[in-house]
VEXBA-427342 format. One line per field, with one value per residue (C-alpha): residue number from 1; residue in three letters; x, y, z. Coordinates in steps of 0.1 Angstrom, whole numbers, plus 5000, padded with zeros to 4 digits. Layout:
VEXBA-427342
n: NUM/...
res: Ala/...
px: X/...
py: Y/...
pz: Z/...
end
This chain:
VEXBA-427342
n: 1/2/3/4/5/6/7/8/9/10/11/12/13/14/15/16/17/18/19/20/21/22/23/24/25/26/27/28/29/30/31/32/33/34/35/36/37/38/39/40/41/42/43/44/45/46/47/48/49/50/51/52/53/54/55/56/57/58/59/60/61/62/63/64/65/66/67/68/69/70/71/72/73/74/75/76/77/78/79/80/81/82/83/84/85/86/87/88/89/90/91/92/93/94/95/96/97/98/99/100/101/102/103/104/105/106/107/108/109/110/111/112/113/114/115/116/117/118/119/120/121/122/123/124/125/126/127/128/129/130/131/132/133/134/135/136/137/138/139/140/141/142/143/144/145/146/147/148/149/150/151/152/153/154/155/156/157/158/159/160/161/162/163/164/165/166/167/168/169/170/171/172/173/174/175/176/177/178/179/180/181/182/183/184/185/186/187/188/189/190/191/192/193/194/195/196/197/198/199/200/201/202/203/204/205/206/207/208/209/210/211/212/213/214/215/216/217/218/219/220/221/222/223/224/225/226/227/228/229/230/231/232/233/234/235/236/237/238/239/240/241/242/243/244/245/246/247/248/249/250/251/252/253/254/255/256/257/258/259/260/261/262/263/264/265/266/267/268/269/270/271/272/273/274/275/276/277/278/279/280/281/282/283/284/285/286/287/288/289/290/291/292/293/294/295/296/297/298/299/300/301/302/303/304/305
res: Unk/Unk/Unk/Unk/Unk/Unk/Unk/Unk/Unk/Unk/Unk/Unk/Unk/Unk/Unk/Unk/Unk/Unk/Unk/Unk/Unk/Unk/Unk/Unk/Unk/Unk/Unk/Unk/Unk/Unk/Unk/Unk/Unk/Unk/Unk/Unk/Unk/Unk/Unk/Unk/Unk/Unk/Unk/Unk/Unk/Unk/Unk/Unk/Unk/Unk/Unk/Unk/Unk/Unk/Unk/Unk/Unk/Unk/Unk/Unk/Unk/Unk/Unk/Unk/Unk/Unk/Unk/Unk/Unk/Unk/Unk/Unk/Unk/Unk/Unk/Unk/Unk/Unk/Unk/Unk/Unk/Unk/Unk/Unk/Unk/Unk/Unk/Unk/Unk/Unk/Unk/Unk/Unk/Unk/Unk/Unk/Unk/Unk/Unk/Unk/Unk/Unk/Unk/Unk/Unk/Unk/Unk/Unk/Unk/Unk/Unk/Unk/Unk/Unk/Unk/Unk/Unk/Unk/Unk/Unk/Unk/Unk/Unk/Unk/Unk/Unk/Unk/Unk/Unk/Unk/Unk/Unk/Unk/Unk/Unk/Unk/Unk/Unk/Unk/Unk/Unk/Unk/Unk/Unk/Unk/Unk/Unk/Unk/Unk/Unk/Unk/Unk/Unk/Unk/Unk/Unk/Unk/Unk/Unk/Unk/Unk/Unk/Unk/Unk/Unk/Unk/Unk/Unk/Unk/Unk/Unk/Unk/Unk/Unk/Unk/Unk/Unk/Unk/Unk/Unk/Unk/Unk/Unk/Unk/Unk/Unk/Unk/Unk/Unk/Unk/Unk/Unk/Unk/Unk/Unk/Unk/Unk/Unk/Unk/Unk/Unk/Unk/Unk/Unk/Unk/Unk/Unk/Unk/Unk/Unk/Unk/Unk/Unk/Unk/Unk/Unk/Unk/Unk/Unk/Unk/Unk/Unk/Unk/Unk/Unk/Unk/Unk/Unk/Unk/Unk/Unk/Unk/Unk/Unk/Unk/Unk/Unk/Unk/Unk/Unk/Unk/Unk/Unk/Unk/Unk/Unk/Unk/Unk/Unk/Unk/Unk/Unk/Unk/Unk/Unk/Unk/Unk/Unk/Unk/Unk/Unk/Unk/Unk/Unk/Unk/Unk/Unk/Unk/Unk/Unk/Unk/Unk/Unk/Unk/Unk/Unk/Unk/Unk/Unk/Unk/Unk/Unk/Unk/Unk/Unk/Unk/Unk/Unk/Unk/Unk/Unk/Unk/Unk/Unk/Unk/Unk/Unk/Unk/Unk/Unk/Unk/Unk/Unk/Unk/Unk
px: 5000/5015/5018/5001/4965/4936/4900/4875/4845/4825/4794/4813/4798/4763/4766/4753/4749/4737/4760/4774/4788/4820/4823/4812/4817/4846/4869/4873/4865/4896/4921/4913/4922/4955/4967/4962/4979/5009/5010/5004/4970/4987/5015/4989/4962/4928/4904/4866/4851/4825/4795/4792/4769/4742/4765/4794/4781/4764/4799/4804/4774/4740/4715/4692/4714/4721/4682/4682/4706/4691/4655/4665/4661/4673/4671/4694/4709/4720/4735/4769/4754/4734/4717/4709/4691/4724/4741/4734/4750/4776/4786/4782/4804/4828/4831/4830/4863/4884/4870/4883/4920/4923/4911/4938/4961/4954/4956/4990/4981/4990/5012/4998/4968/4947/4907/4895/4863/4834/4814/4842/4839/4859/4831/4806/4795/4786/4744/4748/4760/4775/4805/4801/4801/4778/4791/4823/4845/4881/4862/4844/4873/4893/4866/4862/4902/4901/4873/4898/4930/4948/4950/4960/4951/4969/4947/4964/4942/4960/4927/4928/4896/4892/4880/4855/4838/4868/4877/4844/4844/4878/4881/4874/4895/4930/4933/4927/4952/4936/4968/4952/4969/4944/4938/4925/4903/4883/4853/4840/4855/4870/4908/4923/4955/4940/4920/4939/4910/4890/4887/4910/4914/4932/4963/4954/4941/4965/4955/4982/4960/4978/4971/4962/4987/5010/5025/5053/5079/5052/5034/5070/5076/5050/5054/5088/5098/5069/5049/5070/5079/5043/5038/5067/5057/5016/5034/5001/4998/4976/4983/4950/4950/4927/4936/4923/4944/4926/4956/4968/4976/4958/4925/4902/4887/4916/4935/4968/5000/5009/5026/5035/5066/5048/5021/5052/5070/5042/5031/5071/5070/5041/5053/5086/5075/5064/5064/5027/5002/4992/4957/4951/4915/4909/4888/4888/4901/4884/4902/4908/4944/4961/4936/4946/4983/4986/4970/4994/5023/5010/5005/5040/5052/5035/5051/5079/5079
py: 5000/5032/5059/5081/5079/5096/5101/5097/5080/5084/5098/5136/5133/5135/5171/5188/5225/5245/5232/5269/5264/5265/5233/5208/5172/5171/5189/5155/5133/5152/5149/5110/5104/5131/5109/5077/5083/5099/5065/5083/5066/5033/5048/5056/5040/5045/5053/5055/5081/5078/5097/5125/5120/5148/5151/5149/5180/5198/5199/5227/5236/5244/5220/5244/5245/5210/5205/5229/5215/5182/5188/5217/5195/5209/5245/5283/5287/5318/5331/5316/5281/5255/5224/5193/5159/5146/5178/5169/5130/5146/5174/5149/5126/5151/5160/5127/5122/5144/5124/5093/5105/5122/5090/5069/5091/5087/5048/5053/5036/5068/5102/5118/5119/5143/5145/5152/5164/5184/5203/5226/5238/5272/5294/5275/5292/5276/5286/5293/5278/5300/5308/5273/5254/5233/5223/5228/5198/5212/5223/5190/5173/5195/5193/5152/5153/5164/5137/5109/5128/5151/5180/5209/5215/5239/5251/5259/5276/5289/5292/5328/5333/5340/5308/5331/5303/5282/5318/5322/5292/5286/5324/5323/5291/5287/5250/5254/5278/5292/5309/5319/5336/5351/5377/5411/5430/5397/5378/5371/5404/5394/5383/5415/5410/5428/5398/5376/5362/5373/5364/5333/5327/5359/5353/5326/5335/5345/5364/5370/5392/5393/5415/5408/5403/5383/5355/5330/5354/5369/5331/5320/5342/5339/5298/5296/5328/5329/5298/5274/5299/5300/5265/5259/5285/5267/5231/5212/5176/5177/5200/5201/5222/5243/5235/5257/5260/5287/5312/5297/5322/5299/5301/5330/5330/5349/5378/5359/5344/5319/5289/5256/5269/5284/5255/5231/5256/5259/5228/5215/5238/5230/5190/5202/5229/5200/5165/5159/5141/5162/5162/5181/5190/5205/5234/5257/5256/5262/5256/5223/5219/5243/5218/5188/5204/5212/5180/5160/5179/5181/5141/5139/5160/5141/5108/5120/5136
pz: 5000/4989/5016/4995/4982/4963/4974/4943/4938/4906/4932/4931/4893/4906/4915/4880/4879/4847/4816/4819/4854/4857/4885/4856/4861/4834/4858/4879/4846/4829/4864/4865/4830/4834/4867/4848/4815/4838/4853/4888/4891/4903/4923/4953/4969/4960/4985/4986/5009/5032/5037/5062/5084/5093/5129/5111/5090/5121/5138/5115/5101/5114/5116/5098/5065/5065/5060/5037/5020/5024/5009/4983/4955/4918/4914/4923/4956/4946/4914/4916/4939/4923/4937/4912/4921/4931/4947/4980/4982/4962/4991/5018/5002/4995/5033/5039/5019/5035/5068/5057/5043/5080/5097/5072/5078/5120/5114/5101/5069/5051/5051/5021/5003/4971/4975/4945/4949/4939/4948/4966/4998/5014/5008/5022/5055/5088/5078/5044/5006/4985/4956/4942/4976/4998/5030/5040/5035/5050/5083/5086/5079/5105/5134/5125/5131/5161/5176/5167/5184/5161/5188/5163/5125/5106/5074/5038/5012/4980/4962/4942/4963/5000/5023/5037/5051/5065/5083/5096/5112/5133/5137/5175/5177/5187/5179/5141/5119/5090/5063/5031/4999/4980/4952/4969/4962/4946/4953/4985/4994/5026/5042/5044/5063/5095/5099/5120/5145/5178/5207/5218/5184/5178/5161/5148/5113/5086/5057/5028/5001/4967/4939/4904/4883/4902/4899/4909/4924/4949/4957/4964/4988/5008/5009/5012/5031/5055/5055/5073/5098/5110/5107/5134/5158/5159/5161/5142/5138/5105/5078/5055/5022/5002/4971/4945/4909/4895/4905/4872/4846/4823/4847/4836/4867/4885/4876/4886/4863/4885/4858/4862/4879/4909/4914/4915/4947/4963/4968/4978/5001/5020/5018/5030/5058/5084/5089/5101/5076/5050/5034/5003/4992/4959/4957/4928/4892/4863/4832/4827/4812/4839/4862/4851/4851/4887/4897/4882/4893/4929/4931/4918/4948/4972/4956/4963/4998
end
């Protein structure tokens, strides 16, 4: 059994937004295919997810939106969010994956592993859906973490978008480490770098805003320069990541240039800045080369760690 593994399951395909929508089925359709012609598809072990549970969910969310989200059926959350007939199994099983990589990873059976899932999760609020996302599968996957005894959980997101929701959630904790790199001023409009937490959990939230335009050189030295420094100082034992590759200069959907280059340093450096179990989720990224791209080069990262 390799010490690294993927999460998929043919059920994240379920989840069918408007054929506009940019989260379209072919994003994971397109990675699987990319992973096995690489030859990287055999290399780890393949993993099913479980379902999340409604208390799995409720340990982040609240019980009203999981109903919500439950019964909703096919049809507009809001302009960017939309449910289909399968939307809901899909978001629970996506939760559910990163639950069962931490759990793995716990048992000792793995170091590493990739969920690639759909739909994403980092904007998705404790009430509330939104920016493409259901539930929140890092924060359920954080909070389920710590009911099996990993103590602290240190939180990556390089998505070109802010993890609003991921934020929102741990911001009064001191147990959970949110560090996000994001383009600002952009969509959802928060993660200014004065927002570092309240209450007990001030300190403990670290925004990085970017502007447009950039690119490798600025990523880099935030995830080389700064990254592992803040990681020692919080001492986690899980490292979970918001994996978003839209800050791709290929991805439309972000104003940044970050290349091939860039997605390859910042992913070393997070495998290199602490040897805990590392969980990456992916989250955002729209164009489906540049996807497929950073996928693959990520997987071949962990492989090697």
């Amino acid at each position: 059994m390799s010490s690294v593994a993927i999460v998929y399951d043919e059920v994240f395909l379920r989840h069918e937004p408007p054929s506009w929508h940019p989260d379209s089925p072919e994003r994971l359709m397109n990675i699987a295919v990319t992973l096995k012609a690489a030859g990287l598809w055999d290399r780890m072990t393949l993993l099913k997810p479980r379902r999340a549970s409604i208390a799995d969910l409720t340990r982040v969310h609240t019980p009203e939106h999981v109903e919500k989200m439950r019964t909703f059926g096919a049809g507009e959350i809001d302009p960017d969010t939309h449910s289909s007939a399968g939307t809901f199994e899909a978001a629970s099983y996506a939760a559910g994956a990163v639950m069962e990589a931490v759990e793995r990873c716990r048992n000792g059976e793995i170091r590493r592993a990739f969920c690639a899932v759909r739909p994403p999760g980092h904007h998705a609020e404790a009430d509330r859906a939104m920016g493409f996302c259901i539930f929140n599968n890092v924060a359920v996957g954080a909070r389920y973490a710590q009911t099996i005894g990993f103590g602290k959980v240190f939180i990556i997101d390089f998505d070109a978008h802010h993890g609003n929701g991921t934020q929102h959630i741990f911001e009064e904790d001191d147990s959970v480490f949110y560090f996000s790199t994001h383009q600002y001023p952009y969509y959802p409009n928060s993660g200014k770098d004065m927002e570092r937490g309240t209450g007990k959990g001030e300190g403990y939230t670290y925004n990085v805003p970017i502007l447009k335009g950039s690119g490798n050189k600025d990523y880099l030295a935030v995830y080389q320069d700064i990254l592992p420094g803040v990681i020692s100082r919080f001492g986690p034992d899980l490292i979970l990541v918001s994996a978003g590759y839209d800050i791709h200069a290929n991805d439309l959907h972000s104003s940044m240039r970050v290349t091939h280059e860039g997605i390859l340093g910042i992913v070393r450096s997070i495998l290199t800045s602490a040897n805990v179990p590392m969980v990456f989720v992916l989250e955002g990224g729209y164009d489906h080369a540049s996807l497929c791209d950073s996928v693959k080069i990520t997987i071949e990262e962990m492989l090697k760690a």
